[in-house]
N, C-alpha and C positions, 0 to 999 in steps of 0.2 A: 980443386977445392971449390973453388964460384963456380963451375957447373954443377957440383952437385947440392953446395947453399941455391943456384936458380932452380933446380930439379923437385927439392926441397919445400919451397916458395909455390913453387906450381902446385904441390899436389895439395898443401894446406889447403891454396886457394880454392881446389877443386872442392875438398870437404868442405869448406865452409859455406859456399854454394851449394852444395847436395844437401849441407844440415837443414838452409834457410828454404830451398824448394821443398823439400818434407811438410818443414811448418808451415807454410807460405799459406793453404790454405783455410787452418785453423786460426791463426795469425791473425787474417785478414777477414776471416768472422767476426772475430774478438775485437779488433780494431776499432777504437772509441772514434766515431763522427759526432760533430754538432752541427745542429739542425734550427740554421739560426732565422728569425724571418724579423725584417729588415723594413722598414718605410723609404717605400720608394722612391717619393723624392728630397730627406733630408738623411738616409740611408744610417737613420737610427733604429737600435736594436731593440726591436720591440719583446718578442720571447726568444728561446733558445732551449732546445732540448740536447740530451745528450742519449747519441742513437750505437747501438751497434749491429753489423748484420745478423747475426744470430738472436739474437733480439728482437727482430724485428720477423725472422724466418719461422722463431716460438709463436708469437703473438699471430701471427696472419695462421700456423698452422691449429692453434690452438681453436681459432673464431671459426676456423671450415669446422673440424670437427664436431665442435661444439653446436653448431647450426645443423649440421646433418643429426646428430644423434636426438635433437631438440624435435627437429621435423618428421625423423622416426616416431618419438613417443607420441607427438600431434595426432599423426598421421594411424597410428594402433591402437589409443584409448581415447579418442574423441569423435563426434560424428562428422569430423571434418573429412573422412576418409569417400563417406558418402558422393562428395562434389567433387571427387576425381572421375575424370571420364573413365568410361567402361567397365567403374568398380561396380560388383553387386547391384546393376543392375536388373538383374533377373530376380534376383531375392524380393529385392526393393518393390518390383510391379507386382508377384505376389502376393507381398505383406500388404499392399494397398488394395489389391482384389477381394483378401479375404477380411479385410476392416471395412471396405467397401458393404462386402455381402451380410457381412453382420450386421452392422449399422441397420440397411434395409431390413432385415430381419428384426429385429428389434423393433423397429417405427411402423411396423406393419403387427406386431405383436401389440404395443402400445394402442397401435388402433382398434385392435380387434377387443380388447377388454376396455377400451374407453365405450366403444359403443356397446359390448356387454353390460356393462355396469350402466350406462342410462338406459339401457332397454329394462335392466331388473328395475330399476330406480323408478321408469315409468308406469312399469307393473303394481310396483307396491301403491303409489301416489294414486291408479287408476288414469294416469292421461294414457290415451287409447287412440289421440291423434292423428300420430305415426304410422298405426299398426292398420293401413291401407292397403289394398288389393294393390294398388299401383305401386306402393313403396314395399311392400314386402315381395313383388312378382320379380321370382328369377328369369334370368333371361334361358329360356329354352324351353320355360312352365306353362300353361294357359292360364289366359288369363283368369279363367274361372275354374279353379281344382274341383269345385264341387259336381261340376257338370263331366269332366272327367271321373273320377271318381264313382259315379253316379252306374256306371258301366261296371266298376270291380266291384260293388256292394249296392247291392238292392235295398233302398227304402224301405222301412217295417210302417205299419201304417199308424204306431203311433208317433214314429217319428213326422208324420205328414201330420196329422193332427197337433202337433206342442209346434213346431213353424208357424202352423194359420194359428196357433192361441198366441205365438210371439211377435207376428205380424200384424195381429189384432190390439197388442197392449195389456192382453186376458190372459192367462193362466191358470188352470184349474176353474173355468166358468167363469168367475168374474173377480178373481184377485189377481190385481195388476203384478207384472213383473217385476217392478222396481218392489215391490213391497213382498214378492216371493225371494227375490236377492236378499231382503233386509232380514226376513223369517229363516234364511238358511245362513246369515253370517248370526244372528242372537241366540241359534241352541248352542246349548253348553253340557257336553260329553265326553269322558277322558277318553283319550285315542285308543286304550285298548276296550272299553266296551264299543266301538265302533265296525263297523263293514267295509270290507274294502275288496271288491272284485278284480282280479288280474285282468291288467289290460290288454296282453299277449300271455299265451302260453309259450313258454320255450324253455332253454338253455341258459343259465346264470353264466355270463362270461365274462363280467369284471361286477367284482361287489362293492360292498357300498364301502367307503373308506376316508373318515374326515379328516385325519391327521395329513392325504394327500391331495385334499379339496377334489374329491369323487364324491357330490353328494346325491349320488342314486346308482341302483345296477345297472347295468346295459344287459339286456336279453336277446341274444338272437332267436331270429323268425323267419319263417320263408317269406318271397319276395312278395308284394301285393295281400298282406295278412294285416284285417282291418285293426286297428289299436282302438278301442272300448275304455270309457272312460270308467275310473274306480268306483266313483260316488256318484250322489247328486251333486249338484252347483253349477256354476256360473262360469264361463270364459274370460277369462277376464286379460287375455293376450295371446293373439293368435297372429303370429309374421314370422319371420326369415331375418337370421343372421348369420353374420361368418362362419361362427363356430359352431355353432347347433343346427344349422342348417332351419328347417320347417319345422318351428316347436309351437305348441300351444299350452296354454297354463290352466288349472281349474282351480276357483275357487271353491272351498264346501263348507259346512259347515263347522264348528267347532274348531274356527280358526285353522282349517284346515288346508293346504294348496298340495296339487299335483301338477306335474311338468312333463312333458313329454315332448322328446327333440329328437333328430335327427329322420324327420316323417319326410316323407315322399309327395306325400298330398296330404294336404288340410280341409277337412269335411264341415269343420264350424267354425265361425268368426267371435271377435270380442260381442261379449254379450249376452249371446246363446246360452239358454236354459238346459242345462243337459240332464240326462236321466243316468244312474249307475246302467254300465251294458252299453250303451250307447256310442255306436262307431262315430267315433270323431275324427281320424286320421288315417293314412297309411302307411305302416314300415315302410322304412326308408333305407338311403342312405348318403340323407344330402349334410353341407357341412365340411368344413375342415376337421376338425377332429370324432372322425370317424373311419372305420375301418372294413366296414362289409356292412349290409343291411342288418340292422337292431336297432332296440328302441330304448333308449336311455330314460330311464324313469328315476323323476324325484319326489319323495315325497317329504312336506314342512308343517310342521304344527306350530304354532307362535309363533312363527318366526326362525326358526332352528327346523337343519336339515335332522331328520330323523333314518334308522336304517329300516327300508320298505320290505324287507325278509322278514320283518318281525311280525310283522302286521299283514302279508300277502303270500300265497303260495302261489311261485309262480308257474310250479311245475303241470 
């Protein structure tokens, strides 16, 4: 009978050991520590927390996750992704090439209508300063178009004759020039009882169109085909810009101007008394905004572009 009460004994003791190994390691999460901290040397209790490991196993795993998923969203909706090494690099030099190349585009378009705009500005004002052999000579032009020139269009000989009357001060015998300029800007004629001769014959290949800031047609013409002023009057701007290339302007009367740009060669300077017929230039095709040899014709009355179809046949 005591061996089987010690048999007994033993095998409790087994299970109750095998219960407490079970639990032992939820037990021992759960198990309350304090966390006391202590002045070192009167070994008084300053604070004290109350810690257990599972507690402590939440909170450390909670602070990873929470920092990883934090630096996830950083890292996919902010430009912080940018300043990781090797990201989008490629994209990146790109986007900066072609904000690069517009930029240039842009400041090169700005320039080209700033100096537009004071070359018309100096037009209208009369300063004619500028509009110099040396400032308006491209590079690859002679320096005198007229003596080139001279070679693709033979002088009429009343053209030599109104030179020696503008070279003299005289026109028409003995009315000075400045007072035949002031005789042709004080008649007063509406534009349709007016004449106006084609200054090429050709092909209408872009018309006149204000709502697009096109204020004249372009006409193509074969190459070296001398351009013929409309009217009579006056030059009153004859140089080189970006956009127009070799343009010159005519003054006429009844507040009248014509324009003519993208010319090859320039036959008459600011000044010059012109006669309707009178070769003044030559088709061209100089200039940035242009596309093959043609001669871009404007015509203004008042002040206002008007459409030159109405008033010219160019065919």
């Amino acid at each position: 009978m005591q061996k089987y009460l010690a048999l007994v004994k033993k095998l409790a003791g087994f299970f109750r050991r095998s219960s407490d190994d079970d639990r032992s390691l939820m037990k021992q999460l759960q198990d309350k520590y304090r966390l006391v901290i202590m002045n070192d040397e009167t070994f008084e209790e300053v604070t004290s927390l109350k810690l257990s490991p599972l507690s402590v196993y939440i909170f450390l795993s909670s602070l990873v996750v929470g920092t990883a998923i934090l630096m996830t969203l950083l890292i996919v909706y902010t430009p912080l992704k940018r300043y990781i090494p090797g990201y989008g690099d490629f994209r990146r030099d790109a986007e900066i090439a072609e904000l690069t190349a517009k930029v240039a585009g842009l400041e090169d378009e700005v320039n080209a209508q700033r100096a537009y705009s004071d070359n018309f500005r100096k037009i209208l004002v009369g300063d004619m300063s500028d509009f110099t052999k040396e400032a308006v000579q491209k590079k690859g032009q002679p320096a005198n178009p007229a003596d080139t020139a001279a070679k693709v269009v033979d002088r009429i000989t009343e053209d030599e004759q109104l030179r020696a009357a503008v070279a003299t001060g005289t026109f028409s015998g003995s009315e000075p020039a400045s007072a035949t300029f002031t005789t042709l800007l004080s008649r007063e004629q509406p534009l349709e009882q007016q004449f106006f001769m084609p200054p090429v014959s050709g092909e209408v290949i872009s018309v006149f169109d204000l709502p697009k800031k096109h204020y004249g047609l372009d006409v193509a013409a074969p190459k070296n085909t001398a351009v013929k002023a409309a009217a009579d009057g006056v030059v009153i701007s004859a140089g080189y810009t970006v956009e127009t290339g070799y343009s010159i302007a005519i003054q006429h009367p009844n507040n009248v101007v014509t324009m003519y740009k993208h010319n090859s060669v320039l036959l008459k300077e600011a000044g010059s008394i012109i006669k309707a017929g009178e070769a003044i230039a030559i088709i061209g095709n100089s200039g940035e905004n242009t596309s093959g040899p043609h001669l871009h014709f404007e015509l203004w009355h008042k002040g206002r572009p008007v459409n030159p179809s109405d008033y010219i046949n160019f065919n």
